[in-house]
C-alpha positions in Angstrom: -25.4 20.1 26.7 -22.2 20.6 28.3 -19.5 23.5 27.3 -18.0 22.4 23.7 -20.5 19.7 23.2 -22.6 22.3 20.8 -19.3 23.2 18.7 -18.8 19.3 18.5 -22.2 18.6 17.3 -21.8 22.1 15.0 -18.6 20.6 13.5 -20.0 17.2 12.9 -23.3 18.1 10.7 -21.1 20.7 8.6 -18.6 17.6 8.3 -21.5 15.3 7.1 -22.8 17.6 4.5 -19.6 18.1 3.3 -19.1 14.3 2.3 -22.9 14.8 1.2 -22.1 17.0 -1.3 -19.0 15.2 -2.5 -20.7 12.2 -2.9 -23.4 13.7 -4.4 -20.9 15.5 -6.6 -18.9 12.1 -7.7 -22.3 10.0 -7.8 -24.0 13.2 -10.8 -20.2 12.7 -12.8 -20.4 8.8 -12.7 -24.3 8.8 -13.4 -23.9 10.8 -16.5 -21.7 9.2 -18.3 -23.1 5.6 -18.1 -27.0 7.7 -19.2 -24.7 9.0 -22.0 -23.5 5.2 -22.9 -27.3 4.2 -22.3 -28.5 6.5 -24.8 -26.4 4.0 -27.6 -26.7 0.6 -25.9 -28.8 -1.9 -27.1 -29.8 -5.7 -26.3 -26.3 -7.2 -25.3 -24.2 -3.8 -25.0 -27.4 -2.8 -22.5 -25.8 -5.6 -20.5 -22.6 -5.2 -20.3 -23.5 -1.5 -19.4 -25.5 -2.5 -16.0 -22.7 -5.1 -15.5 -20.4 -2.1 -15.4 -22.0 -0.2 -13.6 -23.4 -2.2 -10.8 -19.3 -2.9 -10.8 -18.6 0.5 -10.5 -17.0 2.3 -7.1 -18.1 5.0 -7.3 -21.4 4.5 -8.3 -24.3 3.7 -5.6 -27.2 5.4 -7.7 -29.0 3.9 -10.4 -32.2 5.2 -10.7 -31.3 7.3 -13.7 -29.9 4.8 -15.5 -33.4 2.8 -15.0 -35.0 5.1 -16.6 -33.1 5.1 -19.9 -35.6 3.9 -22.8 -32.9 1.6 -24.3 -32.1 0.0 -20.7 -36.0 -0.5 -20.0 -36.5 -2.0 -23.4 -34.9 -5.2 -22.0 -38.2 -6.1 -20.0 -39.8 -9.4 -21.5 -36.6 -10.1 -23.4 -33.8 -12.6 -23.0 -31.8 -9.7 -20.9 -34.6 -8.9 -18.5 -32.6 -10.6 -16.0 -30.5 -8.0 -16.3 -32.8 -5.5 -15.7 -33.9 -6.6 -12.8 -30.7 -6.9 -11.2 -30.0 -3.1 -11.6 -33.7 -2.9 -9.5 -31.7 -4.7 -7.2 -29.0 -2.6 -7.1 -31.4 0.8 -7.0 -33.5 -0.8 -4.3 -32.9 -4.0 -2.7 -30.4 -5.5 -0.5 -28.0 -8.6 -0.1 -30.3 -10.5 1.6 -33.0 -9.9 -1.7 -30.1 -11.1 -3.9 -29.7 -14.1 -1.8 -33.7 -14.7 -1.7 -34.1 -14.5 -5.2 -30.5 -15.5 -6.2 -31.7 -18.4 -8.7 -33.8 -16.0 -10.9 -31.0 -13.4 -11.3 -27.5 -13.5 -12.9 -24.6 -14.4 -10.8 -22.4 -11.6 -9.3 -19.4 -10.8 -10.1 -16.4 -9.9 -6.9 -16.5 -6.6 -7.1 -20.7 -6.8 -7.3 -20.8 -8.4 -4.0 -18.7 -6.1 -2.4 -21.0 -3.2 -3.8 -24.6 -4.8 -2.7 -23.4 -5.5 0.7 -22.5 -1.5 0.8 -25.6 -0.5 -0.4 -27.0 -3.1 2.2 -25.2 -1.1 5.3 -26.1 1.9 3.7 -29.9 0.8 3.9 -29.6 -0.2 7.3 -27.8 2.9 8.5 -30.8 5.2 6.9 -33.1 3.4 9.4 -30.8 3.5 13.1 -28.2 5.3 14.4 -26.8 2.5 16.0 -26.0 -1.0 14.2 -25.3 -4.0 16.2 -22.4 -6.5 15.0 -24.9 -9.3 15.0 -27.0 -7.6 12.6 -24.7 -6.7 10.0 -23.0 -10.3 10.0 -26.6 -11.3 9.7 -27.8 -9.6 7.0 -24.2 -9.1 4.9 -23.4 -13.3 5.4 -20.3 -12.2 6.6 -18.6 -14.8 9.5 -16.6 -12.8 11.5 -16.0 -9.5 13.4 -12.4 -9.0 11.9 -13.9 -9.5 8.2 -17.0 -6.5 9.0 -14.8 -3.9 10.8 -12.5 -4.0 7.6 -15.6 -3.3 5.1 -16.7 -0.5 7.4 -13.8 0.8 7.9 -11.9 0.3 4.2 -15.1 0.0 1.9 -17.4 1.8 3.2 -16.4 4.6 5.6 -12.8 5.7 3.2 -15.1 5.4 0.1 -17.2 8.1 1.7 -21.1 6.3 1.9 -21.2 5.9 5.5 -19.0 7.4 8.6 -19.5 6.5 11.9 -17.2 5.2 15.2 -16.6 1.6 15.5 -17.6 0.3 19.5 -15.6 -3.1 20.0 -16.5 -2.9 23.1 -20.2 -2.7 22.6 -20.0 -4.6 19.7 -21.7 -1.8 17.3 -21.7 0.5 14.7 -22.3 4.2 15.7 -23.2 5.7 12.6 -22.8 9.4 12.1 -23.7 10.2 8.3 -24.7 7.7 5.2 -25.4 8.4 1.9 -29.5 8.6 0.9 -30.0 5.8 -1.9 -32.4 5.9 -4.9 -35.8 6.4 -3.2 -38.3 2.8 -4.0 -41.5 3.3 -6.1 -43.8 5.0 -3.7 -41.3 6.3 -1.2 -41.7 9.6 -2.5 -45.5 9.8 -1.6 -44.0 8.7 1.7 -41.8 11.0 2.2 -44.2 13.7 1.3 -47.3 12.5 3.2 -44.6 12.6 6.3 -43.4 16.1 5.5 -46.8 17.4 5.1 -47.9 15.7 9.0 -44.7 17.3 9.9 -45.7 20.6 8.7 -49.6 20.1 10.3 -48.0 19.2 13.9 -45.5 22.3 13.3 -48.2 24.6 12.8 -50.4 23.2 15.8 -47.2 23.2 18.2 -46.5 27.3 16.7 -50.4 27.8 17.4 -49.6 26.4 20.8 -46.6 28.8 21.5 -48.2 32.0 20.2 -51.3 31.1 22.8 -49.1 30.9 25.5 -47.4 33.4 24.6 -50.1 35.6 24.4 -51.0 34.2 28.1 -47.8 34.6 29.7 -48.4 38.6 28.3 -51.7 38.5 29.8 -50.5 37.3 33.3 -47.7 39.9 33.0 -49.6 43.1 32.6 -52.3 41.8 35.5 -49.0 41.1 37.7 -48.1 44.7 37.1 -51.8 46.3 37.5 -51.6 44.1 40.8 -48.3 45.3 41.6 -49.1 49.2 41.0 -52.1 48.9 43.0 -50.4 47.5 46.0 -47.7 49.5 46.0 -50.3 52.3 45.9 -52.3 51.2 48.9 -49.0 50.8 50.6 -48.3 54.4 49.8 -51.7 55.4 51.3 -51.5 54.0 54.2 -47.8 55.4 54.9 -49.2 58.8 53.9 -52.1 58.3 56.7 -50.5 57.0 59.3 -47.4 59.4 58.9 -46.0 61.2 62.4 -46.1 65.1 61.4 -42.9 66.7 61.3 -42.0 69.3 64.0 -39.7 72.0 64.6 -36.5 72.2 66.3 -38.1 74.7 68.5 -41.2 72.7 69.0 -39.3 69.3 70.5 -37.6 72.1 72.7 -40.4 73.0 74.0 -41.8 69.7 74.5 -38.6 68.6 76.2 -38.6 71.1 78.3 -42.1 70.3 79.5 -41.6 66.8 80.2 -38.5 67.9 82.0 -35.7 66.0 80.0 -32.8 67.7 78.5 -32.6 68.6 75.2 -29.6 69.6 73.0 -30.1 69.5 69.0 -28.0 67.6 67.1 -28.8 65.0 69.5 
């Protein structure tokens, strides 16, 4: 990682869990008040109520509202078509509507507009990067003009997605998106992941603290190997050392041999 690239990345998660936590924070006020309407709402005012808030900007959770005993009392009734389009909303995507578009009621505007967000919001939860010709693909739209302006002005400035735009590549970089209401049986999912997360965690720590412990090992015998050396070296120095003789003595021996001897010299 090069210098400032770790600040960057540093900046950007705090960034993203900021706009988590307001859009978590918007998403709780919004959700209470429609469970508070729920909690009076019955056959025809039930409707109106998911109309509304499938309508809603600010709202891209609905799995609270589902749960509400007067909203799931519309099941096998005249309204259940209703019902199951807020499962739509919770769950499924633009291209569900459009597959099962004759069995459910027709959208209003502002309804389009918020299943294709939730659509881009399901695709960003799965890749990082989201090519042009997927998006056009899967939101029906025609042309690139027409997608950079819902990223950009629906989606990015009303907070459930941020990324960078790449004309040049022709894809969406995305950077942070909203998490949407987790599908029946997602949750055992996600757990069942977590917990082979956990198992391989532990194996990979096991791992470490082995080699750990080996890399200790190795390092002690390197210094019993080094102390042993370094004390044969010292032996042999010590026997094959010349002795040490007096000024007087090399004299004497210079004087012997004939050669001329000053000290100091």
């Amino acid at each position: 990682m090069k210098r400032g690239e770790g600040g960057l990345v540093l900046q950007t998660k705090i960034q993203n869990q900021t706009m988590a936590m307001e859009v978590e924070q918007k998403q709780g006020d919004v959700i209470q008040e429609f469970v508070l309407l729920a909690a009076t709402a019955r056959g025809r005012a039930a409707v109106e109520l998911i109309i509304h808030a499938t309508s809603h900007p600010q709202l891209f959770a609905f799995s609270e509202l589902l749960s509400a005993p007067h909203i799931a009392e519309l099941k096998g009734t005249d309204h259940e078509a209703a019902l199951d389009l807020l499962h739509l909303f919770a769950y499924g995507t633009w291209s569900d509507y459009r597959s099962n578009q004759q069995m459910l009621p027709a959208l209003e505007p502002q309804q389009v507009l918020k299943l294709k967000q939730l659509t881009i919001m399901t695709l960003a939860e799965t890749a990082k990067v989201l090519p042009y010709y997927l998006l056009m693909q899967e939101l029906e739209i025609s042309n690139v003009r027409e997608l950079e302006d819902l990223l950009i002005n629906d989606c990015m400035y009303a907070g459930v997605v941020r990324g960078k735009l790449d004309q040049r590549r022709r894809c969406f970089e995305v950077q942070f998106a909203a998490g949407r209401d987790l599908r029946p049986g997602q949750l055992d999912n996600m757990i069942a992941t977590l917990g082979n997360w956990l198992d391989n965690s532990d194996n990979l720590l096991l791992s470490i603290q082995e080699k750990i412990m080996w890399a200790g090992s190795m390092s002690d015998q390197h210094r019993q190997h080094k102390k042993e050396v370094e004390d044969k070296v010292e032996e042999v120095r010590k026997s094959t050392k010349v002795p040490e003789v007096s000024v007087l003595q090399a004299k004497r021996l210079a004087d012997g041999l004939g050669i001329y001897y000053r000290h100091g010299i």
